[in-house]
N, CA, C and O atoms as a Tripos MOL2 file, in Angstrom:
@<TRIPOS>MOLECULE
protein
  268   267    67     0     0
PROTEIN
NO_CHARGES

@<TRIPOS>ATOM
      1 N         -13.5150   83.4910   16.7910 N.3       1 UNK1
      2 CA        -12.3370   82.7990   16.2920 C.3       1 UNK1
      3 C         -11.1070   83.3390   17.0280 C.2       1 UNK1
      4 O         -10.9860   84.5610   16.9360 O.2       1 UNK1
      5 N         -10.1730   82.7040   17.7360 N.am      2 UNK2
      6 CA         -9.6510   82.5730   18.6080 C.3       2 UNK2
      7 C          -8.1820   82.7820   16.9730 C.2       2 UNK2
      8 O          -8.0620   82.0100   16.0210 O.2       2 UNK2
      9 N          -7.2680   84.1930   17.2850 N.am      3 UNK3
     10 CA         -6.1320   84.0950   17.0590 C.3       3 UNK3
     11 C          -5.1440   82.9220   17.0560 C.2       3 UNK3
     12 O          -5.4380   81.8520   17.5890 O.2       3 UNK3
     13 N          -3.9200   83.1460   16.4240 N.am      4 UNK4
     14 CA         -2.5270   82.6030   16.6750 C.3       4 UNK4
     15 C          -2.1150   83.2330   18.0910 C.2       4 UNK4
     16 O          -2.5140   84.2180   18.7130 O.2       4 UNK4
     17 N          -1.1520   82.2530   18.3350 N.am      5 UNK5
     18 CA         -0.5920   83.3610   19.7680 C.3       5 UNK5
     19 C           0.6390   83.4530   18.9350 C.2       5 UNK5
     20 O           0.9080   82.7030   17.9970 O.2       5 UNK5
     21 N           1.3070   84.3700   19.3360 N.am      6 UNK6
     22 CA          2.7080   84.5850   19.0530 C.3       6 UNK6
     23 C           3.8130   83.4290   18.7450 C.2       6 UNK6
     24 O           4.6330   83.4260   17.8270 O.2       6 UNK6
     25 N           3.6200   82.4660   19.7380 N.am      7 UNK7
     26 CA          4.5980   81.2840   19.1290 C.3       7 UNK7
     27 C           4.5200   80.7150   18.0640 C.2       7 UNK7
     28 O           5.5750   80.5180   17.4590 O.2       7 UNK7
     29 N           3.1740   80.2340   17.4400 N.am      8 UNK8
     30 CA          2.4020   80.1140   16.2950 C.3       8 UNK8
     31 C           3.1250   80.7960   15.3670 C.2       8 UNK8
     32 O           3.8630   80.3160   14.5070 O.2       8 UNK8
     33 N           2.8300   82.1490   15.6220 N.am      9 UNK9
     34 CA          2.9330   83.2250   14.4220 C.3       9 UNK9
     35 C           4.5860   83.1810   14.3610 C.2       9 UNK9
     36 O           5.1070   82.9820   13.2640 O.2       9 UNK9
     37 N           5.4090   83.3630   15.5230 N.am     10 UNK10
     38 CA          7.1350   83.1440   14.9380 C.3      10 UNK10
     39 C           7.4220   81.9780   14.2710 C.2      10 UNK10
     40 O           7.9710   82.0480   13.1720 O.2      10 UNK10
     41 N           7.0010   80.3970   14.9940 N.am     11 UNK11
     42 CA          6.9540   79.3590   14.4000 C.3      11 UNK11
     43 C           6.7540   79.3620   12.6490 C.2      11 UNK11
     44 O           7.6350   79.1680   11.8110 O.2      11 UNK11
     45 N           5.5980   79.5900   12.4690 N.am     12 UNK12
     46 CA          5.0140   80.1980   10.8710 C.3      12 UNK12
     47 C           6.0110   80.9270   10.2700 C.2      12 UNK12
     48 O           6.3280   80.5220    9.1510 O.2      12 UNK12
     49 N           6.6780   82.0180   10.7500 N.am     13 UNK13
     50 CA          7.6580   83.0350    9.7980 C.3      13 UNK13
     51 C           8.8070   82.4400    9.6270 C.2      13 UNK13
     52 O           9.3000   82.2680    8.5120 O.2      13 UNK13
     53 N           9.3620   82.0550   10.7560 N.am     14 UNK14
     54 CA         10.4420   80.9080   10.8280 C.3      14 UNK14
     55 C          11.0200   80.2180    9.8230 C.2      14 UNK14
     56 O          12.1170   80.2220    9.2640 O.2      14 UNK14
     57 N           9.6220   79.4020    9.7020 N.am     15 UNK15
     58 CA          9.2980   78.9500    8.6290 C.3      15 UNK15
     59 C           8.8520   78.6920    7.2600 C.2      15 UNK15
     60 O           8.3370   77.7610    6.6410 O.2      15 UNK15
     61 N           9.4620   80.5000    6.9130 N.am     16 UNK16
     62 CA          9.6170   80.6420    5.6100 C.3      16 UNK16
     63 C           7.1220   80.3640    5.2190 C.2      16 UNK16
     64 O           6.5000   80.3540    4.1570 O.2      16 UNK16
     65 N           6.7700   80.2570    6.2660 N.am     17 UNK17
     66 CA          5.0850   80.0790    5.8770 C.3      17 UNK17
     67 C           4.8350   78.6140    5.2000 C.2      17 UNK17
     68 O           3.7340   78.4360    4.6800 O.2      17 UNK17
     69 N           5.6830   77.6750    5.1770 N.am     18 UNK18
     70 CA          5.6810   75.9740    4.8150 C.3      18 UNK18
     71 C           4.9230   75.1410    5.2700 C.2      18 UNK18
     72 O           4.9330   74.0000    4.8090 O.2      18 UNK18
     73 N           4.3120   75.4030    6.0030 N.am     19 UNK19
     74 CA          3.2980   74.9880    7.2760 C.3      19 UNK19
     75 C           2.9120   75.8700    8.2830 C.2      19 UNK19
     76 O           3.4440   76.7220    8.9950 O.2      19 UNK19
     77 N           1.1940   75.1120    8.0080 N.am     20 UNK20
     78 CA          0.4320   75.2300    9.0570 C.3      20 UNK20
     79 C           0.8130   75.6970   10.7120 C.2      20 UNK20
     80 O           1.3720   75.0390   11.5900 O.2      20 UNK20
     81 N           0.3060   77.0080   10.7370 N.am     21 UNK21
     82 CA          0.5610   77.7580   11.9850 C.3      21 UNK21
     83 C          -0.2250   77.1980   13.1940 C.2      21 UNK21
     84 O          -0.0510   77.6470   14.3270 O.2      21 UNK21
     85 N          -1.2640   76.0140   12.8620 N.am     22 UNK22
     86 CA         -2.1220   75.7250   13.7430 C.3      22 UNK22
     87 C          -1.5000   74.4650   13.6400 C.2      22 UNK22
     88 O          -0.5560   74.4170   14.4280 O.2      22 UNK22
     89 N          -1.6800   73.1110   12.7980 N.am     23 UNK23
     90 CA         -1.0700   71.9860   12.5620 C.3      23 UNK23
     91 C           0.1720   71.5700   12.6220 C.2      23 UNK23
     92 O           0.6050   70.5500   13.1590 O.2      23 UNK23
     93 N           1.0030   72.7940   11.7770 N.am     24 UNK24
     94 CA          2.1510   72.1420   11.8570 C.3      24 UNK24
     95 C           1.9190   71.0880    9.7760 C.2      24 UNK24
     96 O           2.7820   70.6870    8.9950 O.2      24 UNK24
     97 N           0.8020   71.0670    9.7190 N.am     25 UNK25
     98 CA          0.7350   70.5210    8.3010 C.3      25 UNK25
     99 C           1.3370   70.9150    6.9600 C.2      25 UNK25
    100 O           1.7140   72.0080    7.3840 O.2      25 UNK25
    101 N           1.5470   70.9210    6.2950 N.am     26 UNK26
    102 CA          2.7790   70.9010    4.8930 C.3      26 UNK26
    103 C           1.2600   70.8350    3.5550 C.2      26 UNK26
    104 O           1.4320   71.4200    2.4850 O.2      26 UNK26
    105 N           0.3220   70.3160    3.7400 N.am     27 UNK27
    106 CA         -0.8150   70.2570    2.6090 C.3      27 UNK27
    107 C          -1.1540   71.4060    2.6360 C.2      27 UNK27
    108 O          -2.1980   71.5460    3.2730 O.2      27 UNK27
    109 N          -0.4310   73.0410    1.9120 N.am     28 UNK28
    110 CA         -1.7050   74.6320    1.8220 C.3      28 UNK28
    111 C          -1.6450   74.8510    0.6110 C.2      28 UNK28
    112 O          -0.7170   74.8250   -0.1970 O.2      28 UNK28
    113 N          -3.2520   75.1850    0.5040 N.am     29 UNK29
    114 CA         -3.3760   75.5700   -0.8840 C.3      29 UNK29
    115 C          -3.5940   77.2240   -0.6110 C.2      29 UNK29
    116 O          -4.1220   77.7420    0.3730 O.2      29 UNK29
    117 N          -3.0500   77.8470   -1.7340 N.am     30 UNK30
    118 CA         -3.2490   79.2690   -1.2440 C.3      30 UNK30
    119 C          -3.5950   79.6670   -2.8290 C.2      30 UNK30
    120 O          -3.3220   79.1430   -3.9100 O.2      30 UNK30
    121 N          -4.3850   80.9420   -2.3920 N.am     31 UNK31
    122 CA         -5.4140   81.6820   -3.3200 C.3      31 UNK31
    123 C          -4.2470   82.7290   -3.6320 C.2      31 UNK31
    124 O          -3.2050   83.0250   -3.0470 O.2      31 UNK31
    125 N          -5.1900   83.3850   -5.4120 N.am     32 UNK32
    126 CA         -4.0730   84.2660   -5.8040 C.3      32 UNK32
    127 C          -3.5740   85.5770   -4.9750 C.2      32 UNK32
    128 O          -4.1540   85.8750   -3.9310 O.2      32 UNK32
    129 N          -2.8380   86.1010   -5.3050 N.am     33 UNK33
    130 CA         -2.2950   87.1790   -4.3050 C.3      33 UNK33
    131 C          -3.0230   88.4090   -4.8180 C.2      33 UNK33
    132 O          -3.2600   88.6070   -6.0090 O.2      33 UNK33
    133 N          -3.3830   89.2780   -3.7470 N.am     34 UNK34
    134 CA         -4.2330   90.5000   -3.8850 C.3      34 UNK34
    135 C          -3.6670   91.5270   -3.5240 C.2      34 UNK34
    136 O          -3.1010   91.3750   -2.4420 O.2      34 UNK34
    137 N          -3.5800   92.3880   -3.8990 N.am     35 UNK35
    138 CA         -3.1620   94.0330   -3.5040 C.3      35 UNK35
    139 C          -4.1610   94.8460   -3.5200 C.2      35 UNK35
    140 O          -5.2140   94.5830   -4.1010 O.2      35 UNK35
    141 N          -3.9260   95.9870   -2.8440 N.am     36 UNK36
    142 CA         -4.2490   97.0600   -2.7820 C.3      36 UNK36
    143 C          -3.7370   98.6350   -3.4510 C.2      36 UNK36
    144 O          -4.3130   99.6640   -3.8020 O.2      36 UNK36
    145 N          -2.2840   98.1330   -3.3900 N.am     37 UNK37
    146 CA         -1.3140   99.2430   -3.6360 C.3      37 UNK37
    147 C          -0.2010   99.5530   -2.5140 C.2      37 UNK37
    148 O           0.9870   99.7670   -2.7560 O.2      37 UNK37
    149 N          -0.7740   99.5380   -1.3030 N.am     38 UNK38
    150 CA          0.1930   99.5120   -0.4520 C.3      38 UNK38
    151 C           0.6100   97.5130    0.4290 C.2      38 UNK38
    152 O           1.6390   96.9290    0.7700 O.2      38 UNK38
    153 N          -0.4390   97.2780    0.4310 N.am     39 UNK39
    154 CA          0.2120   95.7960    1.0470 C.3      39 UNK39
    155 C          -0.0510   94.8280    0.0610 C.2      39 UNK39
    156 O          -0.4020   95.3330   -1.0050 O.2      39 UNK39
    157 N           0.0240   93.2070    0.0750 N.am     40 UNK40
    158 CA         -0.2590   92.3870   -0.4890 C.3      40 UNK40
    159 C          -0.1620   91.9690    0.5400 C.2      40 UNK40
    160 O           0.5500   92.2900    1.4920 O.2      40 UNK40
    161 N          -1.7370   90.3330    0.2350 N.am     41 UNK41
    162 CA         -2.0500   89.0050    1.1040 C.3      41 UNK41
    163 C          -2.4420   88.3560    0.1740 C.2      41 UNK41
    164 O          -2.9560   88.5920   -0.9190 O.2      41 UNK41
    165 N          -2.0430   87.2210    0.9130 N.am     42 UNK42
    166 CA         -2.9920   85.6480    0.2510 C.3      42 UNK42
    167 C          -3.3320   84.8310    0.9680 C.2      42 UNK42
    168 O          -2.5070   84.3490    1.7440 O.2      42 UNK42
    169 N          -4.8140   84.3390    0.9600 N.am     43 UNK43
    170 CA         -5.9000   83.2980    1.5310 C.3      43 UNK43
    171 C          -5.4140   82.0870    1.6880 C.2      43 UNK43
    172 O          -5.2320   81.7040    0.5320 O.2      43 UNK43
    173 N          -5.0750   81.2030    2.4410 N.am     44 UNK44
    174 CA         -4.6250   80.0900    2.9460 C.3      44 UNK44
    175 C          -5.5820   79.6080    3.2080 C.2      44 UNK44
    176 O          -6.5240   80.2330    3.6940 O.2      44 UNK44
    177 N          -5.6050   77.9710    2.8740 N.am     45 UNK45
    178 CA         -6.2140   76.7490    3.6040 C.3      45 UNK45
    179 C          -5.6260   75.8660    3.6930 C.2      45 UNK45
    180 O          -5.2950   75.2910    2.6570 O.2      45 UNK45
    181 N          -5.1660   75.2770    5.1480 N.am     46 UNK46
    182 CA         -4.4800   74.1150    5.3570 C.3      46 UNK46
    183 C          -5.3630   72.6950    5.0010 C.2      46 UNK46
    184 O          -6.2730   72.3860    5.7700 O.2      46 UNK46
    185 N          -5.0750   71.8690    3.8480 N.am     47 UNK47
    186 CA         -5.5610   71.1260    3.7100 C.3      47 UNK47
    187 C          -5.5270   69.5240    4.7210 C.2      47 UNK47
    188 O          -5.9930   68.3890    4.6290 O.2      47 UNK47
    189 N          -4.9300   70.0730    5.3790 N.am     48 UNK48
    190 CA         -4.9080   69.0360    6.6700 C.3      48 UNK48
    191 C          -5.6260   68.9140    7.9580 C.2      48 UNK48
    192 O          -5.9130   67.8470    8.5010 O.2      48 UNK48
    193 N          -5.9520   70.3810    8.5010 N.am     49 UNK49
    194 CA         -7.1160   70.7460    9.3130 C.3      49 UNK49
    195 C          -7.9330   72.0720    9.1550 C.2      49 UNK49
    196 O          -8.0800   72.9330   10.0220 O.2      49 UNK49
    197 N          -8.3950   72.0730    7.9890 N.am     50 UNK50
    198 CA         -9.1300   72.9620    7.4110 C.3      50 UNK50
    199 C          -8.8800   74.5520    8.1770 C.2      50 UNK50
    200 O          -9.9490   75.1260    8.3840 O.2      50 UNK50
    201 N          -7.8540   75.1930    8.5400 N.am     51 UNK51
    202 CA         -7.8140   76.1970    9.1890 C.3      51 UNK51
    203 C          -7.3120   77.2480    7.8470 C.2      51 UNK51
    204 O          -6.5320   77.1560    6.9000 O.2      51 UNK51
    205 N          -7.9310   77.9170    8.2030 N.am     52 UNK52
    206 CA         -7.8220   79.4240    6.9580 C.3      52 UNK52
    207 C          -6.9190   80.6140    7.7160 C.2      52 UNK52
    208 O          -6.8060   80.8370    8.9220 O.2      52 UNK52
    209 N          -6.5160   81.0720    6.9470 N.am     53 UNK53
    210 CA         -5.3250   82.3730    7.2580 C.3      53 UNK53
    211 C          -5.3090   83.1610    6.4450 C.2      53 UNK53
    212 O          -6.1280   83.1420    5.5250 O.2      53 UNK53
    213 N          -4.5940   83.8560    6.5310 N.am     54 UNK54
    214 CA         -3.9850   84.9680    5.2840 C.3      54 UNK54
    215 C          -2.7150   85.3950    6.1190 C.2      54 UNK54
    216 O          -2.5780   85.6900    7.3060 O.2      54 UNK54
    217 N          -1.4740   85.2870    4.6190 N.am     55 UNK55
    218 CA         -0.4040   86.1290    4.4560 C.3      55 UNK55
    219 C          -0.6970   87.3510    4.2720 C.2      55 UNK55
    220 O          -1.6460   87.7220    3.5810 O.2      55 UNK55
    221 N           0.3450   88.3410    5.0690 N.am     56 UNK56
    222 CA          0.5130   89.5160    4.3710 C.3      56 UNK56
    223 C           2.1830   89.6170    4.4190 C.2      56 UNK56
    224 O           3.0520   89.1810    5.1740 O.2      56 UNK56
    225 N           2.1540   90.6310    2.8970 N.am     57 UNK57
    226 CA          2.9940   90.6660    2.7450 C.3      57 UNK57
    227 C           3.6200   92.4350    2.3180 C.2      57 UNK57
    228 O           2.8770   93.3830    2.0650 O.2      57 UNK57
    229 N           5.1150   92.4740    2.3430 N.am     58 UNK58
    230 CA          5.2090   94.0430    2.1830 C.3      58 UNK58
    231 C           6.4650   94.1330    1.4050 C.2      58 UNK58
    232 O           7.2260   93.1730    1.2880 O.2      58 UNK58
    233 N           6.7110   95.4770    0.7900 N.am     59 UNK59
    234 CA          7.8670   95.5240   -0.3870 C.3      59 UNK59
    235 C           8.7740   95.8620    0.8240 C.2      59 UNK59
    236 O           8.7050   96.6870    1.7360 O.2      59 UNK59
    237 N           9.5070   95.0520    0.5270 N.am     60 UNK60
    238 CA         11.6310   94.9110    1.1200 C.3      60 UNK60
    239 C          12.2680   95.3460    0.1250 C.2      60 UNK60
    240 O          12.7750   96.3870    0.5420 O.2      60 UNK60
    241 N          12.6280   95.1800   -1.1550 N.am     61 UNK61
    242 CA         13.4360   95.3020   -2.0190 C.3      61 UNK61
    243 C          12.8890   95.6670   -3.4670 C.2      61 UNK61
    244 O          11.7820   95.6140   -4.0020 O.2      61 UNK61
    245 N          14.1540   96.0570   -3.8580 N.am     62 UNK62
    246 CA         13.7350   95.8120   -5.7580 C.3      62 UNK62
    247 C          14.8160   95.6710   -6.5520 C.2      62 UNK62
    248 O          15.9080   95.9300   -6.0470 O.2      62 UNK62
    249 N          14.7690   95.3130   -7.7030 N.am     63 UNK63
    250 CA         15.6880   94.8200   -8.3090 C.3      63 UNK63
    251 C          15.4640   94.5830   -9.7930 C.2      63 UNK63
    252 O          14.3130   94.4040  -10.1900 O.2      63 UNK63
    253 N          16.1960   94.5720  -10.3990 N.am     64 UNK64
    254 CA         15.5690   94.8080  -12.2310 C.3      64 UNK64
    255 C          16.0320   93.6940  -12.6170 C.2      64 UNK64
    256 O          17.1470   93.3120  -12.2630 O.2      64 UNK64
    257 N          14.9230   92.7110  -13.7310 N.am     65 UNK65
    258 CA         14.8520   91.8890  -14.3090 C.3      65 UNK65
    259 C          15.1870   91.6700  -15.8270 C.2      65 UNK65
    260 O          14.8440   92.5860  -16.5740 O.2      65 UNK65
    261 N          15.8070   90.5870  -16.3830 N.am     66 UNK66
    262 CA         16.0150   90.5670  -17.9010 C.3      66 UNK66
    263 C          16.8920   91.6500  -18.4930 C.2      66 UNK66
    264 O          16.7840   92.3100  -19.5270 O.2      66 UNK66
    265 N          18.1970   91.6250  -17.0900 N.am     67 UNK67
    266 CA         19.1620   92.3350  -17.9450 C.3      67 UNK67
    267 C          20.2170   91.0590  -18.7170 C.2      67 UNK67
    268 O          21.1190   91.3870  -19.4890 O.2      67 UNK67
@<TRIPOS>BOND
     1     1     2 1
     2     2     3 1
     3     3     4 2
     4     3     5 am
     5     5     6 1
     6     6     7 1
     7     7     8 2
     8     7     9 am
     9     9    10 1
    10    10    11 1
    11    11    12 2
    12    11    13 am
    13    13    14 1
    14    14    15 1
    15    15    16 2
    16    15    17 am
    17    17    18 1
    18    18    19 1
    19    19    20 2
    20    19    21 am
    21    21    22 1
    22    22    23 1
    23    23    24 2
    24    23    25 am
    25    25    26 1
    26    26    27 1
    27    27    28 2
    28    27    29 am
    29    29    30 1
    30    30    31 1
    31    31    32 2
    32    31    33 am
    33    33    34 1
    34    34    35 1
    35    35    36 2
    36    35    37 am
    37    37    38 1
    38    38    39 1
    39    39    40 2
    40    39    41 am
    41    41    42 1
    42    42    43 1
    43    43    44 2
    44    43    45 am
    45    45    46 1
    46    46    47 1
    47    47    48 2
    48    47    49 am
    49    49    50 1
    50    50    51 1
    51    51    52 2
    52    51    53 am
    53    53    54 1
    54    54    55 1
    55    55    56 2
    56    55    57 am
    57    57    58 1
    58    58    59 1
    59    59    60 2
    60    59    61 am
    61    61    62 1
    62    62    63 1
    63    63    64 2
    64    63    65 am
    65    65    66 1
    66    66    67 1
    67    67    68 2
    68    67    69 am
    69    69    70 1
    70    70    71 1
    71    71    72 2
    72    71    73 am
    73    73    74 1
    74    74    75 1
    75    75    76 2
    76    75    77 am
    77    77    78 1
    78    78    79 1
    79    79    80 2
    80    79    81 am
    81    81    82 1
    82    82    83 1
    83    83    84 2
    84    83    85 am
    85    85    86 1
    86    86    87 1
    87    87    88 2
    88    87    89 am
    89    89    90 1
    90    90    91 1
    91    91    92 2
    92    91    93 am
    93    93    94 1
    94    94    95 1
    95    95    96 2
    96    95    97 am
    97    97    98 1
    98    98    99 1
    99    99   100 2
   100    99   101 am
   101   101   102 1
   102   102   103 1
   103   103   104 2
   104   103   105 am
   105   105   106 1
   106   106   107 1
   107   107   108 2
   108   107   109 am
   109   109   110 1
   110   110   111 1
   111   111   112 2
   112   111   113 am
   113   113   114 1
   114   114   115 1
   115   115   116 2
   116   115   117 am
   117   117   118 1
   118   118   119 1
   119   119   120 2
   120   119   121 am
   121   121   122 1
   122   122   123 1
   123   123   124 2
   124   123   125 am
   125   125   126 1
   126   126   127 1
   127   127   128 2
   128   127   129 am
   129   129   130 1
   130   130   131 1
   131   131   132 2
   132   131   133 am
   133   133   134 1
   134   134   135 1
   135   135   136 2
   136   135   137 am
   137   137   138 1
   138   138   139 1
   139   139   140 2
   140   139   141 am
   141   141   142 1
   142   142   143 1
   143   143   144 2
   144   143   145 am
   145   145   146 1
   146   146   147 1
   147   147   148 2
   148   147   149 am
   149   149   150 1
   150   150   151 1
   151   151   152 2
   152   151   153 am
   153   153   154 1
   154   154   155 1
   155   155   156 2
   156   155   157 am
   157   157   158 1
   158   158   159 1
   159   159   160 2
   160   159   161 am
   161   161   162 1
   162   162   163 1
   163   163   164 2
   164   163   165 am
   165   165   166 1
   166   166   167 1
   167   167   168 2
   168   167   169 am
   169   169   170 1
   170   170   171 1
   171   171   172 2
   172   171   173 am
   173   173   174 1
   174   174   175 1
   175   175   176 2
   176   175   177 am
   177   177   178 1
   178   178   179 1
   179   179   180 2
   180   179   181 am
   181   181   182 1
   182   182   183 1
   183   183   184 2
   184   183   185 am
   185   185   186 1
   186   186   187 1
   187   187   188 2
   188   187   189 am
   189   189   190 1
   190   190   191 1
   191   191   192 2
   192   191   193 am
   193   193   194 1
   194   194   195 1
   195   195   196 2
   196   195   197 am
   197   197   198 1
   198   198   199 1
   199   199   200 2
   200   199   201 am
   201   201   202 1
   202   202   203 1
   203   203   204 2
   204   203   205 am
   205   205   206 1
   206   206   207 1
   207   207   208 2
   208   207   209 am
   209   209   210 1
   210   210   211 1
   211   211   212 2
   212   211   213 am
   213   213   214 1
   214   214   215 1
   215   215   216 2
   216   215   217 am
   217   217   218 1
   218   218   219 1
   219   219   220 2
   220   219   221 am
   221   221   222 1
   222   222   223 1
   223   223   224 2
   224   223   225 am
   225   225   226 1
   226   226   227 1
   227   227   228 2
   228   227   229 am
   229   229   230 1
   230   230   231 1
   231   231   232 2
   232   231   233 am
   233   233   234 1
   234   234   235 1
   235   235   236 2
   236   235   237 am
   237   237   238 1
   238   238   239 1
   239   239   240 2
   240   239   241 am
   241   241   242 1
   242   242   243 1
   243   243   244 2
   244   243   245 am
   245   245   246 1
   246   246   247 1
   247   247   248 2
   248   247   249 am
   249   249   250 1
   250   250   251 1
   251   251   252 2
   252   251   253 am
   253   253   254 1
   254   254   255 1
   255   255   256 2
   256   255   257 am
   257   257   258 1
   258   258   259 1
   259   259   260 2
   260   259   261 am
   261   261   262 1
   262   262   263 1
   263   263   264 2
   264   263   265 am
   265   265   266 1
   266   266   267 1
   267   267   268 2
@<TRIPOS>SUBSTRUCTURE
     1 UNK1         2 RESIDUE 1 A UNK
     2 UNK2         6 RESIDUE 1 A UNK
     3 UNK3        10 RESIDUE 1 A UNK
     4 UNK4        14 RESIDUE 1 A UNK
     5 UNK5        18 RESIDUE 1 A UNK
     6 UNK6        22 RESIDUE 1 A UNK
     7 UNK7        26 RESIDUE 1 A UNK
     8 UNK8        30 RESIDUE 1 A UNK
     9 UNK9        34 RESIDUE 1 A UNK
    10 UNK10       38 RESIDUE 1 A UNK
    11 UNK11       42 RESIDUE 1 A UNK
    12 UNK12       46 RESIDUE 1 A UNK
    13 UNK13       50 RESIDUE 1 A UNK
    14 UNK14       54 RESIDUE 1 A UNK
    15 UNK15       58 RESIDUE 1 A UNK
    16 UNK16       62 RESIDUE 1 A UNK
    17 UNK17       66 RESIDUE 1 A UNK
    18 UNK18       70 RESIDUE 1 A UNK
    19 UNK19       74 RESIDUE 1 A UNK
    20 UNK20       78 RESIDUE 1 A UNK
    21 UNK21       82 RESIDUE 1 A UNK
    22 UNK22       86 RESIDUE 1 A UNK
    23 UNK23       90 RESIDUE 1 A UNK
    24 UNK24       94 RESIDUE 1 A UNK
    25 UNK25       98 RESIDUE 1 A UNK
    26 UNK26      102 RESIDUE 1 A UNK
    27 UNK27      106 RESIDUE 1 A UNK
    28 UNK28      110 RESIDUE 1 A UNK
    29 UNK29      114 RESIDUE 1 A UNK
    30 UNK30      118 RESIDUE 1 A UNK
    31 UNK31      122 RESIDUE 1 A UNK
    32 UNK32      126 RESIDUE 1 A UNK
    33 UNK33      130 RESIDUE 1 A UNK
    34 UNK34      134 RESIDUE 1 A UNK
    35 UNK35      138 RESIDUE 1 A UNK
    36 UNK36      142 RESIDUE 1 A UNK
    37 UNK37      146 RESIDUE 1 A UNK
    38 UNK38      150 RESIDUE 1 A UNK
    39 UNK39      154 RESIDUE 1 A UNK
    40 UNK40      158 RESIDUE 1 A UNK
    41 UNK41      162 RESIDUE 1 A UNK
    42 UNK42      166 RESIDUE 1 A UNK
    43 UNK43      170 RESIDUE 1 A UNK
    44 UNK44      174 RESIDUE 1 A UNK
    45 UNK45      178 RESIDUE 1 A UNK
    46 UNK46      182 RESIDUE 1 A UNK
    47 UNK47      186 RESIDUE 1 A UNK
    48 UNK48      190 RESIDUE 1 A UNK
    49 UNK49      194 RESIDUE 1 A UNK
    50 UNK50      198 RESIDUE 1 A UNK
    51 UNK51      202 RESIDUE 1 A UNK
    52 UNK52      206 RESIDUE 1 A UNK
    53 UNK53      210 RESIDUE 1 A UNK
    54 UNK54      214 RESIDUE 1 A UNK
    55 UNK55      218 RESIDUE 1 A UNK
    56 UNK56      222 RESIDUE 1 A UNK
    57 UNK57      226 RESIDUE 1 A UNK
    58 UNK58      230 RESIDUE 1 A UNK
    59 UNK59      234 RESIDUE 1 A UNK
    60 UNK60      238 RESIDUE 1 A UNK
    61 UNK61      242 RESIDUE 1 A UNK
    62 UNK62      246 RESIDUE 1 A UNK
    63 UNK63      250 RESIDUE 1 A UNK
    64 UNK64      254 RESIDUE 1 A UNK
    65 UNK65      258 RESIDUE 1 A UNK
    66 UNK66      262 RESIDUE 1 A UNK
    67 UNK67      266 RESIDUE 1 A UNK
């Protein structure tokens, strides 16, 4: 299985992850989010040309809720 190349992958971030890094498609269904403790990802499928991915994701910030 043949990677993203880099344009792909900026294209994708760019884009806030709204679409398909391969397509360009707007139909993803994505699976619940998983941790470990240090990172979080989630399982992507573009429902437009069946291509699978995963987000990862990492803590930037924090901020307190329900004040």
């Amino acid at each position: 299985m043949d990677d993203f190349t880099a344009k792909q992958k900026q294209a994708y971030l760019d884009n806030s992850g709204n679409h398909c890094p391969k397509c360009n498609g707007s139909d993803l269904h994505c699976a619940n989010l998983e941790t470990d403790g240090t990172q979080a990802w989630r399982n992507i499928t573009c429902e437009d040309c069946n291509e699978e991915f995963t987000d990862i994701y990492k803590l930037v910030d924090v901020e307190r809720y329900g004040i």
